[in-house]
DONU-929020 format. One line per 3 residues: their letters; for each residue z, y, x of N, C-alpha, C. Coordinates in steps of 0.05 Angstrom, whole numbers, plus 5000, padded with zeros to 4 digits. Atoms other than C-alpha are relative to their C-alpha. Example, Ala and Ser with C-alpha at 12.3 -4.5 7.8 and 13.67 -1.06 7.14 Angstrom:
// residues 2
as	5000,4976,5018,5156,4910,5246,5000,5024,5018  4999,4976,4984,5143,4979,5273,5014,5022,4985
***
This chain:
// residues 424
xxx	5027,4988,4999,8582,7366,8438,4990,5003,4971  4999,5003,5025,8568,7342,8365,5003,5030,4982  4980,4975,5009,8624,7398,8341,4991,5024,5005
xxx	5018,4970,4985,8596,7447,8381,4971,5008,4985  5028,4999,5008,8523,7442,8358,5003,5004,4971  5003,4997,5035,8546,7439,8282,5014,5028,4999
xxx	4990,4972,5000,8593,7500,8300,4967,5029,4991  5022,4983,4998,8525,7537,8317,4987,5003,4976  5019,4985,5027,8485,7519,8255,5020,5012,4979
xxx	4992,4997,5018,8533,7533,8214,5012,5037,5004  4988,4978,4985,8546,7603,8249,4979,5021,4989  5019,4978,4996,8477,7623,8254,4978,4980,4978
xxx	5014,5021,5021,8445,7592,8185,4968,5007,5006  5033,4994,4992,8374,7625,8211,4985,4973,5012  5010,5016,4991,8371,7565,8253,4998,4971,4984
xxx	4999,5024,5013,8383,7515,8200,4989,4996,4975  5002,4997,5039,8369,7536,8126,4976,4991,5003  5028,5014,4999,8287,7527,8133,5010,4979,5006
xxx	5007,5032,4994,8295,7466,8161,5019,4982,4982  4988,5015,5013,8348,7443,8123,4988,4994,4974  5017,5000,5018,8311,7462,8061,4976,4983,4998
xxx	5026,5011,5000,8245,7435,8078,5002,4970,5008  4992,5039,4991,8277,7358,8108,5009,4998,4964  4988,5017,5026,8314,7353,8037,4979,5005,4979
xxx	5021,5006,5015,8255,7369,7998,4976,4980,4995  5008,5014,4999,8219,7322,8028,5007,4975,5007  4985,5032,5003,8264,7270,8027,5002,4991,4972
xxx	5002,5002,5024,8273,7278,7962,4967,4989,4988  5024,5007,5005,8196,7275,7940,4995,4968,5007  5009,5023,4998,8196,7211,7986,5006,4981,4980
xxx	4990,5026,5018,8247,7170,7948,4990,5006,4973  5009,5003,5028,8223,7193,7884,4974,4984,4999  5026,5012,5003,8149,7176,7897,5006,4965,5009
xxx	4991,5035,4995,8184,7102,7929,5007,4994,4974  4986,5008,5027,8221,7095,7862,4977,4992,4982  5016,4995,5020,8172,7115,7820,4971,4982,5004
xxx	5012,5016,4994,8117,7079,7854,5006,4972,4995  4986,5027,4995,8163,7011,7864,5002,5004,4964  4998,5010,5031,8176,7024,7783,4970,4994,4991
xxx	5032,5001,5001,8096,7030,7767,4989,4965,5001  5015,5032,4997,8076,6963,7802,5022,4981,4984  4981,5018,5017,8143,6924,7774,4995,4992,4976
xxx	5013,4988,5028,8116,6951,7702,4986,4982,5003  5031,5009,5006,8059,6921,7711,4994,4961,5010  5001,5018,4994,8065,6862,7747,5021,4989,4982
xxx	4981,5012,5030,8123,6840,7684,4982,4999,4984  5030,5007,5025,8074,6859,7632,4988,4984,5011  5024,5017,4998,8016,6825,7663,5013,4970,5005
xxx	4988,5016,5006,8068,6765,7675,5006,4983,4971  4990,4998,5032,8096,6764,7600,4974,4996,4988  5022,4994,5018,8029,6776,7571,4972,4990,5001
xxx	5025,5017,4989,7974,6745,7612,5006,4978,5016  4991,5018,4976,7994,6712,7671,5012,4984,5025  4974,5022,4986,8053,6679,7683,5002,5014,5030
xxx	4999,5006,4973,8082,6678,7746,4981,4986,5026  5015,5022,4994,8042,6616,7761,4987,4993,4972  5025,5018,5019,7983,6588,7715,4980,4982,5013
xxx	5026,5020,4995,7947,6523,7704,4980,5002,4980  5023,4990,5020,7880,6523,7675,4985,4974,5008  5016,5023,4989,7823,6474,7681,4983,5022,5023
xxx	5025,4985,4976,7773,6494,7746,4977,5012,4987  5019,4985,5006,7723,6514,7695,5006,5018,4983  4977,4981,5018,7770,6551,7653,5000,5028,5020
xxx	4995,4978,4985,7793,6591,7719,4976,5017,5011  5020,4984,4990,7725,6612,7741,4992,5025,4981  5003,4980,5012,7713,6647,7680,5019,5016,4978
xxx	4969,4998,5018,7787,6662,7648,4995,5034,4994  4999,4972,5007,7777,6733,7642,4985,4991,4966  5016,5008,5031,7728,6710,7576,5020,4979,4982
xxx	4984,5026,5015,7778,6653,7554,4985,4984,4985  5017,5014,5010,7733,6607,7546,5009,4971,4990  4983,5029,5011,7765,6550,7495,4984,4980,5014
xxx	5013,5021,4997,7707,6505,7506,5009,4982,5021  4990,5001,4980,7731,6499,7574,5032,4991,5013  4967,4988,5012,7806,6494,7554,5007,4967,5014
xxx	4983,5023,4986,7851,6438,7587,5015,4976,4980  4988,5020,5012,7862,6370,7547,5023,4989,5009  4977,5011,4996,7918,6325,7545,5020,5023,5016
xxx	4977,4976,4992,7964,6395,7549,5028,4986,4997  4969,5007,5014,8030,6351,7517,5000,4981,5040  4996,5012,4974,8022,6302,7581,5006,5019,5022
xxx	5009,4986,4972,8005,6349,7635,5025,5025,5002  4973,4985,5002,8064,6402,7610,5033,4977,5000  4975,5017,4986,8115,6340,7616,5003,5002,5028
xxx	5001,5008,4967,8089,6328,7683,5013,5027,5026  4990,4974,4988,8103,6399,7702,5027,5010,4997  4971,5000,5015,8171,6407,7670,5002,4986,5020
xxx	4983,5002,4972,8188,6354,7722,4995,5000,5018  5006,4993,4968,8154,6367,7780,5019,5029,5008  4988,4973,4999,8174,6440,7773,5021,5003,4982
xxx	4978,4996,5019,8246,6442,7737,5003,5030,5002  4997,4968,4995,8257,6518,7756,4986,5015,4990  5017,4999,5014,8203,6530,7722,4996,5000,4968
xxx	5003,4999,5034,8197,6550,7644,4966,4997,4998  5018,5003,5004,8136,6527,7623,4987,5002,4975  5003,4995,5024,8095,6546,7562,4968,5008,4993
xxx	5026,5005,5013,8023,6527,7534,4993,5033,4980  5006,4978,5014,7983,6589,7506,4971,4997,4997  5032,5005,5010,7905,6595,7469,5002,5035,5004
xxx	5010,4966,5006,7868,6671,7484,4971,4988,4982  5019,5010,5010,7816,6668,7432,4996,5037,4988  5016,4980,5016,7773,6727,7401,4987,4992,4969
xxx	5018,5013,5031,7739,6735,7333,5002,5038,4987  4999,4985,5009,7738,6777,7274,5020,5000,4969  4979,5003,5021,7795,6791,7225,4981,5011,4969
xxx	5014,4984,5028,7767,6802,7149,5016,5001,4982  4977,4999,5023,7806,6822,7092,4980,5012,4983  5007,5008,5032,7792,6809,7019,4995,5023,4980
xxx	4988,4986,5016,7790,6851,6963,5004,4985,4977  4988,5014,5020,7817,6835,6898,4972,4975,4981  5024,5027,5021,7749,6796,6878,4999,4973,5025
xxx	5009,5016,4989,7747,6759,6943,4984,5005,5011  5029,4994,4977,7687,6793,6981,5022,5028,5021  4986,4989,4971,7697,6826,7051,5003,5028,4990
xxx	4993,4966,5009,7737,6903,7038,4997,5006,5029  5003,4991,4973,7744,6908,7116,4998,4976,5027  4991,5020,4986,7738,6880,7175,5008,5011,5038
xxx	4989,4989,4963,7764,6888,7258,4993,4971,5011  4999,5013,4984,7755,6858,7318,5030,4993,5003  4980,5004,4994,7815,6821,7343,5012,4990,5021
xxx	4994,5017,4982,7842,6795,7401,5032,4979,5003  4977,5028,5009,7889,6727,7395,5013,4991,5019  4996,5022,4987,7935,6696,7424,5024,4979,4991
xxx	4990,5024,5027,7969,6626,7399,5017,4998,5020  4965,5005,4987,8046,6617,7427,5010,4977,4987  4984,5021,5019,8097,6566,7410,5021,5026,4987
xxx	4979,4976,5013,8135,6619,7360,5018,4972,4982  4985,5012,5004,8166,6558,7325,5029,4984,5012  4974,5015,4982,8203,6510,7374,5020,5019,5010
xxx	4966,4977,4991,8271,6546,7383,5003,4994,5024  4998,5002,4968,8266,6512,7459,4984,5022,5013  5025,4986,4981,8204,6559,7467,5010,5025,5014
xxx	4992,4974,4988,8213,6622,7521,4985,5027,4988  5016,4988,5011,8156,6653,7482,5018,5030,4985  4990,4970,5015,8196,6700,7437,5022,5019,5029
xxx	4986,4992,4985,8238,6726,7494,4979,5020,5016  5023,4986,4973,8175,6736,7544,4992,5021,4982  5012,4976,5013,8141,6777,7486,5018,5018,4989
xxx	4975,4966,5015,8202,6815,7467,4993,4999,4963  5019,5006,5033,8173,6797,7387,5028,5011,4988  4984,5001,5018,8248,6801,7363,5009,5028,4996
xxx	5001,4975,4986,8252,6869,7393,4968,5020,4984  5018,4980,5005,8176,6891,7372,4995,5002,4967  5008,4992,5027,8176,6879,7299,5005,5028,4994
xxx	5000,4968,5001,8158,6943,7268,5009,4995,4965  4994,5008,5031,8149,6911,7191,4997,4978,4997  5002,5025,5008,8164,6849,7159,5015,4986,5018
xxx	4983,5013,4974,8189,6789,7204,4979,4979,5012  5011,5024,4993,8171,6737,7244,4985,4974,4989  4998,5023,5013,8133,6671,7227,5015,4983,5004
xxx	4985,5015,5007,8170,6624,7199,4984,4970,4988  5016,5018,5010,8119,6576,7166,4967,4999,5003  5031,5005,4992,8051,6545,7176,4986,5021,4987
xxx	5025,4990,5001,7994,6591,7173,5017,5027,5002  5002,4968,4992,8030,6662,7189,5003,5006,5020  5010,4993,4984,8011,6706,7229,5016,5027,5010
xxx	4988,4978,4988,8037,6767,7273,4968,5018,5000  5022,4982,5002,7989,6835,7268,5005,5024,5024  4991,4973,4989,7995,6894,7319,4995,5025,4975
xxx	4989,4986,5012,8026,6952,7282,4971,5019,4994  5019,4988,4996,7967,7001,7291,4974,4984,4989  5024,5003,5007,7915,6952,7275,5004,4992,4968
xxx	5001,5012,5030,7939,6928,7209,4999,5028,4984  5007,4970,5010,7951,7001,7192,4966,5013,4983  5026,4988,5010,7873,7018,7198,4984,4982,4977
xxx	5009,5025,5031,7859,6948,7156,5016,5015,4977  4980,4996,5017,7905,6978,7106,5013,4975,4986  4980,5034,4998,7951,6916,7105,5025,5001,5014
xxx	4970,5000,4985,8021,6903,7112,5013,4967,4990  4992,5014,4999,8064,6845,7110,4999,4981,4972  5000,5011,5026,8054,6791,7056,4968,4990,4993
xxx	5019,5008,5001,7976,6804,7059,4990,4980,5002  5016,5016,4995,7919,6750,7067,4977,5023,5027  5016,4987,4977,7878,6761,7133,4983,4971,5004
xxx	5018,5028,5001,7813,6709,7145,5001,5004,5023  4996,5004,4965,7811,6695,7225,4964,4993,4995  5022,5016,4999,7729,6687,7226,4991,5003,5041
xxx	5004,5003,4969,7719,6659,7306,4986,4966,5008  5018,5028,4998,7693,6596,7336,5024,4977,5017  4990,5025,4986,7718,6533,7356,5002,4988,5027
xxx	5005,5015,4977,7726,6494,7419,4978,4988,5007  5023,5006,4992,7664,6464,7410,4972,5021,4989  5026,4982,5004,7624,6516,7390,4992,5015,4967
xxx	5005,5001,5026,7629,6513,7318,5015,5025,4982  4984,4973,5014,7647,6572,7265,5018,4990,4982  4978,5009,5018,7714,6576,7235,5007,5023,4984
xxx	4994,4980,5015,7737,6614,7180,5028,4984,4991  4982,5013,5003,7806,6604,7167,5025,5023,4997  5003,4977,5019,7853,6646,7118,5035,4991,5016
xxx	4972,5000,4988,7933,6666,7148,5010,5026,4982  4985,4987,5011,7981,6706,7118,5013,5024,5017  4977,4979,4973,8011,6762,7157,5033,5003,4990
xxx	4960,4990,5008,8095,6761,7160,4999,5013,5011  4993,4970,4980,8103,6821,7205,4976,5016,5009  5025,4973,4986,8060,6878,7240,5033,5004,5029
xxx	4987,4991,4972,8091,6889,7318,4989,5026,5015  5010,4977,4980,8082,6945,7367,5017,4991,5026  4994,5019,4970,8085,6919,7442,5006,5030,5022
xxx	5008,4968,4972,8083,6995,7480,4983,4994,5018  5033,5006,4981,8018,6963,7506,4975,5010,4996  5019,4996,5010,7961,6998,7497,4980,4980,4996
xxx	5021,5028,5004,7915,6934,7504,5008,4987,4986  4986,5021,5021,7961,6895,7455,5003,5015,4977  5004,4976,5026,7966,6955,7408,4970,5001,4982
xxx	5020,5002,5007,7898,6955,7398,4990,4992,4976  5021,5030,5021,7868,6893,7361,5024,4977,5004  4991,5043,4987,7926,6827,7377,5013,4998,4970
xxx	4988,5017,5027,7941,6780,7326,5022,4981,5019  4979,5013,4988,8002,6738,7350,5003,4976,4975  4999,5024,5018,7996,6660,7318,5014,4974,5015
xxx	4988,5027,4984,8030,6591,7329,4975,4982,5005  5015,5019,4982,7997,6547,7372,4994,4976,4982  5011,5026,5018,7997,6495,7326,4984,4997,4980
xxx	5018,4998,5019,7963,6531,7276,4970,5011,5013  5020,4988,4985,7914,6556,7320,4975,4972,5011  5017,5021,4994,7898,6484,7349,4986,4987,4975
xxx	5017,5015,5015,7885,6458,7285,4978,5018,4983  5018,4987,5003,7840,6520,7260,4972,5000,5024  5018,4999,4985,7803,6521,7328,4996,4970,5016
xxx	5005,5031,4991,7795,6444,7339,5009,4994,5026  4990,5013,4973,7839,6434,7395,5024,4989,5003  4985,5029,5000,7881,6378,7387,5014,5002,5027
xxx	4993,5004,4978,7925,6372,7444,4989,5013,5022  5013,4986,4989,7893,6423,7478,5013,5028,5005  4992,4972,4993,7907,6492,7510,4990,5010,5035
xxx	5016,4991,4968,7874,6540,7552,5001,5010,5018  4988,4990,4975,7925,6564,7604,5032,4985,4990  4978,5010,4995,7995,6532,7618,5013,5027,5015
xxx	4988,4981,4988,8039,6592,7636,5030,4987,5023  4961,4998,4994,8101,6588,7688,5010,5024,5007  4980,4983,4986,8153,6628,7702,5032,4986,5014
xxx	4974,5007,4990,8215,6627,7744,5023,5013,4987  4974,4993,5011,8278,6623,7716,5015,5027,4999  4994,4988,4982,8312,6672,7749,4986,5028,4996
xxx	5017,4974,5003,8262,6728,7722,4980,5001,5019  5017,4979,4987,8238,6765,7778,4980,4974,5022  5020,5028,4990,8167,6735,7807,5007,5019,5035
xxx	5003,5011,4966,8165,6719,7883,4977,4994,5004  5025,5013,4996,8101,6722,7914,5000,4974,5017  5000,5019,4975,8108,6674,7970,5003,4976,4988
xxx	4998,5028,5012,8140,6623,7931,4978,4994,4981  5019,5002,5026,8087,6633,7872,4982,4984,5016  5022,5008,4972,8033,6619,7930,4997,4974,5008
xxx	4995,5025,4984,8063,6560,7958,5006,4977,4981  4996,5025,5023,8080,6526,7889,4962,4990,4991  5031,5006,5013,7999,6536,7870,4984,4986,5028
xxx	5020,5005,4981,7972,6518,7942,5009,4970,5003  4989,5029,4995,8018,6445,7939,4984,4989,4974  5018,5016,5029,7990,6435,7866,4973,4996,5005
xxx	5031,5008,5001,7922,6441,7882,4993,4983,5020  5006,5021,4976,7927,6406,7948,5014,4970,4986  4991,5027,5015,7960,6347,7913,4973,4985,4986
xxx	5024,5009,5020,7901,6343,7862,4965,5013,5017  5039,4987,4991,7838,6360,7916,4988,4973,4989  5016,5015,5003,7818,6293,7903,4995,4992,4969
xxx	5009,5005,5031,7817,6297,7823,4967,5014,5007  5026,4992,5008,7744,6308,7812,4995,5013,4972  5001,4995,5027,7714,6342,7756,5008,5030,5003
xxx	4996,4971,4994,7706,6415,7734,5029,5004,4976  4977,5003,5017,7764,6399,7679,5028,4996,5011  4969,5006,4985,7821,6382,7725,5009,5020,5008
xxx	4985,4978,5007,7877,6426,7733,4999,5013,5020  4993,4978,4979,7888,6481,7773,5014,5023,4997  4984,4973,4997,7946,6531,7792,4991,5019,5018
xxx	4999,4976,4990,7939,6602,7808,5026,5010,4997  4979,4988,4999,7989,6648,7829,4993,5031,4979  5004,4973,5014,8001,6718,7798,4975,5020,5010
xxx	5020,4975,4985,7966,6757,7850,4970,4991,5005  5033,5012,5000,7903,6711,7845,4985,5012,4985  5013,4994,5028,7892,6733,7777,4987,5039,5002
xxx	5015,4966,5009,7846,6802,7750,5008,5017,5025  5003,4986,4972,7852,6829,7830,5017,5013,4999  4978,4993,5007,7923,6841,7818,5006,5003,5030
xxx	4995,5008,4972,7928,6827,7888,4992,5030,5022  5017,4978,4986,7876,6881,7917,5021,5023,4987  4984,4971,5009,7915,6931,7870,5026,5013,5016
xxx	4978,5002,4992,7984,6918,7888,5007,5016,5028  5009,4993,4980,7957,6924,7959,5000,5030,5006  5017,4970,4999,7923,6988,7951,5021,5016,4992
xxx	4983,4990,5014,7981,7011,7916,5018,5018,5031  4974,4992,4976,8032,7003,7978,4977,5014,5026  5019,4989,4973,7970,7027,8034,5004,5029,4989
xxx	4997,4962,5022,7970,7099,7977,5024,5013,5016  4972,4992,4993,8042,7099,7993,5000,5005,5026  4991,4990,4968,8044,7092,8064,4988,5019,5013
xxx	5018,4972,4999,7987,7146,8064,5017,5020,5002  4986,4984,5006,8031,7185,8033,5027,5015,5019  4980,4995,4978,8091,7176,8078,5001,5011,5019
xxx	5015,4987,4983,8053,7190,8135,4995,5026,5007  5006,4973,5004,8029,7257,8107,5024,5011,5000  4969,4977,5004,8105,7277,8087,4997,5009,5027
xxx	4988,5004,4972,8117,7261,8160,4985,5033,5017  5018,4978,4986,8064,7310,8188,4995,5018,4987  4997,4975,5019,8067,7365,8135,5024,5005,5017
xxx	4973,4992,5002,8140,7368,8146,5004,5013,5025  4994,5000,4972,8139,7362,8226,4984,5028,5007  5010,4978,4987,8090,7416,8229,5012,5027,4994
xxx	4986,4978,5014,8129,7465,8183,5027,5003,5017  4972,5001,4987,8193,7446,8228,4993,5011,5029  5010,4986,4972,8145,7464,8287,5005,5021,5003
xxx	5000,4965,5007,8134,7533,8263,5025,5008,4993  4979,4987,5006,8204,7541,8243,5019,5009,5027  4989,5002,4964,8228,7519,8318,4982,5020,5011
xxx	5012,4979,4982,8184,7566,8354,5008,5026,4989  4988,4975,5006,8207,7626,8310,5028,4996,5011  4969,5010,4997,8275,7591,8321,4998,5012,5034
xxx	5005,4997,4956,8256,7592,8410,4996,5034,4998  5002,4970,4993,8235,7663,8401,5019,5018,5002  4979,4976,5007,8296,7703,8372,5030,4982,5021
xxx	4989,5007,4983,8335,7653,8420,4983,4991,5032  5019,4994,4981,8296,7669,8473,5020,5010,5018  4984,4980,4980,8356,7705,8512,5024,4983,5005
xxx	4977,5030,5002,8408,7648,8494,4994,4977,5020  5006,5027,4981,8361,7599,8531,4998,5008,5029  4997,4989,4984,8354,7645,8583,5028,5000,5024
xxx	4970,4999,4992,8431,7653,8591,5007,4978,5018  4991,5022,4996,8447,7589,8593,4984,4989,5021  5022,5017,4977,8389,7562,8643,5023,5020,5025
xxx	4985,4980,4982,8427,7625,8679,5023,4989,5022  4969,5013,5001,8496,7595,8673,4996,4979,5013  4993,5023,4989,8473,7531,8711,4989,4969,4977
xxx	4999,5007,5015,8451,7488,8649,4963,4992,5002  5025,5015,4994,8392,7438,8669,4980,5003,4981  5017,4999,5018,8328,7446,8633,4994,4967,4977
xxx	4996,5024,5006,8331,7374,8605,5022,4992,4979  4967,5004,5017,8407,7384,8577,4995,5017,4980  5015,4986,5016,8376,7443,8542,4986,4981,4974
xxx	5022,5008,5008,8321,7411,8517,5003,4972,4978  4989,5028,5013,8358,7345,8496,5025,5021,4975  4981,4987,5011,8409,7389,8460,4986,5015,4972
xxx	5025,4989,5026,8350,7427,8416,4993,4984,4979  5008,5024,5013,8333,7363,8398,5027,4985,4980  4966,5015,5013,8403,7342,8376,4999,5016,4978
xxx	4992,4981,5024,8413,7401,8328,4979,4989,4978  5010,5005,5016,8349,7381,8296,5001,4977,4986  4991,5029,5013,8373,7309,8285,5017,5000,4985
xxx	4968,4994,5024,8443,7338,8254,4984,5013,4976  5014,4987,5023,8396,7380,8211,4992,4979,4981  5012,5018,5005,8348,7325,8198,5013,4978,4974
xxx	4981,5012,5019,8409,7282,8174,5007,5007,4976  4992,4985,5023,8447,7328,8134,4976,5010,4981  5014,4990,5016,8380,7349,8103,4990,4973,4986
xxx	5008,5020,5016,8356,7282,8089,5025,4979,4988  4988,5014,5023,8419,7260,8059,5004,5016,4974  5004,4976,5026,8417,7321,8007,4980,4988,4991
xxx	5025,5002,5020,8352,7304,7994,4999,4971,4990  4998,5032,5021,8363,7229,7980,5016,4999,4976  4992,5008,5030,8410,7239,7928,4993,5021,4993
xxx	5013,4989,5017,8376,7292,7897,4978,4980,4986  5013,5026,5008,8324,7240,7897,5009,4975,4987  4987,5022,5013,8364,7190,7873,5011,5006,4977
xxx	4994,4990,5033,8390,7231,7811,4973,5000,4988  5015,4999,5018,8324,7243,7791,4988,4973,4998  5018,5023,5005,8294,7169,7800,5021,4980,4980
xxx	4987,5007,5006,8354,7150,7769,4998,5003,4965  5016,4989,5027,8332,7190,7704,4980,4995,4994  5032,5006,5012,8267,7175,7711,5004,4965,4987
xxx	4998,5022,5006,8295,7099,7712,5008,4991,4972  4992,5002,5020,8332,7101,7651,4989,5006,4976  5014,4994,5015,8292,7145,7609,4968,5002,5004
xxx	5028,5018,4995,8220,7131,7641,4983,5033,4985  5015,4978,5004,8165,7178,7625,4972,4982,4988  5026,5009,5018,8111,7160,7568,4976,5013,5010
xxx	5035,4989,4999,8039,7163,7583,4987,4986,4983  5023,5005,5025,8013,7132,7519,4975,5009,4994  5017,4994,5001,7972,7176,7518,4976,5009,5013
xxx	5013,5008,4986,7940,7166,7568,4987,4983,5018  5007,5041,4989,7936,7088,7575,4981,4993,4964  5024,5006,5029,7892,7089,7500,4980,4980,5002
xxx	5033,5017,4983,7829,7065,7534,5008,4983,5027  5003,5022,4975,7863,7023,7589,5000,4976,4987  4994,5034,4999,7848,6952,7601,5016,4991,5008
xxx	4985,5018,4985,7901,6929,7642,5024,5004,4979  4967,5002,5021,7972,6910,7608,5015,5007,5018  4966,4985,4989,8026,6955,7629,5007,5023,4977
xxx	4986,4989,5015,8073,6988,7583,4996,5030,5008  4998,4974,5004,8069,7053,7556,5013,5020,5011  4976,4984,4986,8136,7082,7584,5002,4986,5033
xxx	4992,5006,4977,8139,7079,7658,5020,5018,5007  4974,4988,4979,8203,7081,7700,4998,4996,5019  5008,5006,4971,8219,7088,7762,5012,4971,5005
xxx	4986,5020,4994,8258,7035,7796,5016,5003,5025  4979,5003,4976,8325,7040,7846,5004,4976,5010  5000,5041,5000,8324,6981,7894,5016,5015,5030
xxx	4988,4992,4981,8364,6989,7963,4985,5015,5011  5018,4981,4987,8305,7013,8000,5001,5031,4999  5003,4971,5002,8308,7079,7963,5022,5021,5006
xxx	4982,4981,4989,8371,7094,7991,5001,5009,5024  5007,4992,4972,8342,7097,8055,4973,5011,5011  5028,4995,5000,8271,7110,8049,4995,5027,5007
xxx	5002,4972,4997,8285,7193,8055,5004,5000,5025  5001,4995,4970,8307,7181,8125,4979,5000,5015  5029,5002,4987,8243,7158,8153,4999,5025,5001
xxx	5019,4976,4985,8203,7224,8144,5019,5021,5004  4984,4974,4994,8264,7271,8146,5013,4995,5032  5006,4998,4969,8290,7245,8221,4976,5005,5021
xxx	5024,4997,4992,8224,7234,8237,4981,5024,5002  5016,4973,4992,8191,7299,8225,5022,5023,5017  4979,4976,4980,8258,7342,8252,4996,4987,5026
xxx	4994,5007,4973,8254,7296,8315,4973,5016,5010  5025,4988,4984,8175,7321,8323,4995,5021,5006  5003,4965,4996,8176,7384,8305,5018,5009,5025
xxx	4986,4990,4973,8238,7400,8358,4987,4988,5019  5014,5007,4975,8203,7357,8405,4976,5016,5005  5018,4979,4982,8144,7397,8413,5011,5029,5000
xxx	4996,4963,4992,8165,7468,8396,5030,5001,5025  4978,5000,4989,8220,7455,8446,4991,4993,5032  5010,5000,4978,8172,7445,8504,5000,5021,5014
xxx	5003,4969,4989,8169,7518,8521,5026,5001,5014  4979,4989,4984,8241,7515,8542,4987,4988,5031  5010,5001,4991,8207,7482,8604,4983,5012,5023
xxx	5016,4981,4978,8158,7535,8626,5019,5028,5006  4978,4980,4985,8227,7585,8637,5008,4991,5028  4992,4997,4975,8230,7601,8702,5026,5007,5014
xxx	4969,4989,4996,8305,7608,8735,4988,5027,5015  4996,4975,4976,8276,7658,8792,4994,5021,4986  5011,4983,5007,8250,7696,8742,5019,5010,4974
xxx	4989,5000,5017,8306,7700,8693,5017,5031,5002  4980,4978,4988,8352,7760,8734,4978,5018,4986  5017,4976,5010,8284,7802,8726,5004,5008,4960
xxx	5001,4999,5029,8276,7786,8650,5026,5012,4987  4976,4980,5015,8350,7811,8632,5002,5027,5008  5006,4969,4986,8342,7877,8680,4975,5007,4973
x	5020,4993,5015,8277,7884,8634,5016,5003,4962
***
């Protein structure tokens, strides 16, 4: 039967080309927009991992209420203890102390009075300890643009762009003027060894990149720090598990009192990463949806031209003895062989291009300038199994609807009336 039915389209391409055309087009479109979507959030949820927040982060309870501000004051003591304790509770777990601090960078001129000055936004790493994950997560060894890394107390990392507009390059003096943990103003003079560029627009900006140790002892925080990052080994974050590691930590410690005691969040807790993410995949399945019913209706209209010019075929055959039902189930078949063969054309069409898009990614720099959120400049897509199947959905799915309705009409043919219609 199969044989037979592929004989036909392949006989009479009228009945197949539209449809074949229009299933692999939009199979294609799907898996691209899956790819390319699934790359998008990945992007973003790494950056904002790498760059803000961890997989998992602990903070103090009055820290997390208002962490968007990074409020030192607020910042989590005894960090050397409380990062042992986590190291072994959580071995799977890389763990790694970080300070966000603001201020204003000023640079000198040759007498010593202010020539310029920028806003800056900070943040203090372990760049020393060769155990630390820090240079890896930030890619640093990767983003130098000029100069190198620190190596010794008091230097500092610059984003590429901002040291530029200071007119300053590697070697300079840069003053850090910002405030303390307790409140108090610090002025406090660093050297710049390098200038970086992160393909972040929000890190491009204004970031200074400093060691933690020089940071605690400029901004009076001794054993102190005002987010504990984790990540899992293993790279790639897991919500569920993230979830279930922050909902045991805090249930462990309900009965610490105090707005200073610690507390883990997961990734998706943090800056409504969560709502996004969300909103992200609901867009998509919007989308899906629509292929589905664009496609099905275009496959409608193709089937009813299709019923018309075989209008004398269905006739015949009802003629010949050939149940309205066997018909009818048979219409439906062709459009499933279509369906297939169209939506496997169109997945690897789709899959060459998400495949390009993966590798070489598509820059919108210039038009992430003014974003707040941290996600890299170059977005790719991303091939994950799913997308090798993802084109089937709306391409069976709309060939099965479309033949299913325009295929109702075989139905209202009458046999008694069929002798007349060929005399006519």
């Amino acid at each position: 039967m199969i044989r037979f039915l592929l004989k036909g389209l392949l006989r009479d391409r009228s009945r197949s080309l539209l449809p074949f055309i229009t299933v692999m087009l939009g199979s294609a479109l799907t898996v691209i927009g899956f790819s390319w979507t699934n790359g998008a959030m990945s992007s973003m949820i790494e950056s904002g991992a790498r760059f803000s927040t961890g997989h998992v982060k602990v903070m103090s309870r009055a820290y997390a209420k208002e962490a968007d501000q990074a409020p030192n004051d607020l910042a989590l003591a005894g960090a050397g203890s409380l990062l042992a304790g986590l190291a072994r509770e959580y071995p799977n777990l890389d763990w790694t102390p970080r300070i966000a601090f603001g201020g204003l960078i000023d640079v000198p001129d040759a007498q010593g009075e202010t020539r310029v000055q920028g806003p800056v936004a900070g943040l203090a790493v372990n760049l020393r300890d060769p155990g630390s994950p820090e240079r890896g997560l930030l890619n640093l060894d990767k983003a130098v643009v000029r100069g190198r890394l620190p190596e010794r107390p008091g230097e500092i990392l610059l984003s590429d762009g901002f040291a530029a507009r200071l007119g300053i390059g590697p070697g300079a003096t840069a003053t850090l003027i910002s405030a303390t943990m307790y409140g108090s103003l610090v002025v406090q003079n660093f050297v710049v060894a390098g200038t970086v560029r992160f393909g972040i627009a929000v890190m491009d900006r204004g970031a200074m990149i400093a060691d933690i140790d020089d940071m605690r002892g400029a901004l009076d925080m001794a054993d102190s720090a005002g987010e504990i990052l984790g990540f899992f080994r293993d790279s790639p974050y897991r919500r569920d598990e993230a979830a279930s590691l922050a909902a045991g930590f805090n249930s462990a410690r309900h009965g610490d009192g105090g707005e200073f005691a610690p507390r883990m969040v997961s990734l998706h807790e943090q800056s409504g990463l969560a709502q996004t993410l969300d909103f992200a995949a609901q867009v998509y399945s919007l989308m899906l949806v629509f292929f589905i019913l664009v496609m099905s209706i275009v496959l409608w209209n193709a089937g009813l031209m299709s019923s018309l010019r075989r209008y004398g075929e269905f006739g015949i055959r009802l003629a010949l003895g050939e149940d309205h039902g066997r018909l009818y189930r048979s219409l439906i078949a062709e459009g499933t062989i279509v369906g297939f063969l169209g939506s496997a054309a169109g997945t690897a069409l789709g899959l060459a291009v998400s495949y390009y898009l993966q590798n070489t990614g598509f820059d919108l720099g210039s038009m992430l300038k003014n974003a707040s959120v941290i996600v890299t400049d170059v977005l790719r897509a991303r091939v994950t199994p799913a997308s090798y199947v993802i084109g089937f959905v709306p391409g069976l799915a709309a060939t099965f609807l479309g033949k299913a309705v325009s295929g109702i009409g075989i139905y209202r043919r009458e046999t008694s009336r069929l002798a007349k219609e060929f005399e006519g």
